[in-house]
N, C-alpha and C positions, 0 to 999 in steps of 0.2 A: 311669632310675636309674643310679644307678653306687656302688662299692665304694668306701670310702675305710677307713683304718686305726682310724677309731672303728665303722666298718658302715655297711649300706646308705643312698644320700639319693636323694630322689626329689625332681624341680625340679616348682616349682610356680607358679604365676602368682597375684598382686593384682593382680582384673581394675580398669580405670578407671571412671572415673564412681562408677557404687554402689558406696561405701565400706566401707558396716558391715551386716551383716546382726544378726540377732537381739543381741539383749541378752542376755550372758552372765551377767552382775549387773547389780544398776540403775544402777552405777555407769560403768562402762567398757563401751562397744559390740564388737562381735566384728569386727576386719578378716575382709573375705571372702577364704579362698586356696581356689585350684580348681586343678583341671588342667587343660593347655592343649588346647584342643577346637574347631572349627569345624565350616564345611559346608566340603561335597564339591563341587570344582567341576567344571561339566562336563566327560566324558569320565575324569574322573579316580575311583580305586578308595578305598574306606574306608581301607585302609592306605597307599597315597601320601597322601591328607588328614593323616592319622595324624602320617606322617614331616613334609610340608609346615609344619603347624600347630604342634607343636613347633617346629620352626626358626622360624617367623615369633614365637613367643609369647614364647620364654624366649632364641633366641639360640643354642640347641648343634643341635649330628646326634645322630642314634642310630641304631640298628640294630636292628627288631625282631625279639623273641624270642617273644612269643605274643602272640595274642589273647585280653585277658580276657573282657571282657561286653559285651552291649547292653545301654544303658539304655532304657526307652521312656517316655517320658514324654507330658504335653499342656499346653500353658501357654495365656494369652490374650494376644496380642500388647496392650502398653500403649500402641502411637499407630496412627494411622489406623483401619483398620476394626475395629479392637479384636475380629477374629477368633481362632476358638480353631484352633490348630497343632500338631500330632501330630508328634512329634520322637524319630527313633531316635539315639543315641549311641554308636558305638563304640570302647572304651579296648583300646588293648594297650600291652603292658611295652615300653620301648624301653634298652636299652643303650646307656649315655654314651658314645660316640667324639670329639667333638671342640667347639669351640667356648667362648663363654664365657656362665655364666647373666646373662641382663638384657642380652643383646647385641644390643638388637632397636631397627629403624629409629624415626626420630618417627615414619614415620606410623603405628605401631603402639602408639606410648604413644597415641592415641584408645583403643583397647580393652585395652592392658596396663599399668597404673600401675609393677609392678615384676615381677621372675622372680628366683628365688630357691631354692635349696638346702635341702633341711628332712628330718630323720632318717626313716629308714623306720619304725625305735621310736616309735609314739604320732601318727604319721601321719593314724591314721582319726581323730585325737580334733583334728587339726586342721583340716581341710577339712570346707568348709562344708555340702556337698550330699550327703546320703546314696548317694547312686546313686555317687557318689566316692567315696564310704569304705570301700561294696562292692569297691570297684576296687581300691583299696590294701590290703584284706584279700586279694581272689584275689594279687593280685601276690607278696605275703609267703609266700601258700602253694607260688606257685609257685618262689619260690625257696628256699624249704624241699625242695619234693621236690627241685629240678634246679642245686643251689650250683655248678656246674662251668658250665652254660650262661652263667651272669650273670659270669662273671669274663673 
């Protein structure tokens, strides 16, 4: 996230390929925006992934300032052994230090179509996946109680 003179924005990714999730009216489809997120590669810790995945997704650094949540989820993978996969998540806040949003390699537009800047006002009513919306509500709380950490 970071402070700008209208308030807080938090970057967020339009992942590639599946474009539109649910239908918000029958008319126009929902773009999917999410947080940027991956695995953990060997030897490497949930919060270097953290810092890592931001940079490869959206293109800036940050600095974290806390850890919000696990998500845990279980999805069925769609190709090959069409096995079901047990999947932990975890988001922390990061403080914007440097770079520019959508500054990210081609070979990264396979998984990021774009990265982008979007208000922290009304945030959870954009992102597509609940377990993210959790995210962006602890984050607001937390800089409700700690407005001196995030500046």
């Amino acid at each position: 996230m970071r402070s700008t003179p209208t308030g807080w924005e938090f970057a967020v990714i339009e992942p590639a390929g599946n474009q539109q999730a649910a239908v918000t009216d029958k008319k126009r489809p929902k773009t999917v925006l999410a947080l940027p997120k991956g695995l953990v590669d060997p030897g490497e810790k949930a919060d270097e992934t953290a810092l890592r995945e931001v940079r490869e997704e959206t293109g800036i650094t940050g600095t974290i300032l806390t850890k919000l949540l696990d998500i845990k989820y279980v999805y069925v993978r769609t190709w090959g052994d069409k096995q079901r996969v047990f999947k932990i998540v975890s988001f922390y806040l990061l403080r914007y230090e440097s770079g520019e949003i959508d500054d990210v390699t081609p070979e990264m537009r396979i998984e990021v179509k774009q990265a982008l800047w979007i208000p922290l006002e009304g945030a959870e009513r954009k992102l597509t996946y609940r377990g993210e919306r959790d995210a962006i509500r602890r984050a607001q709380e937390y800089l409700q109680a700690h407005p001196e950490e995030a500046r």
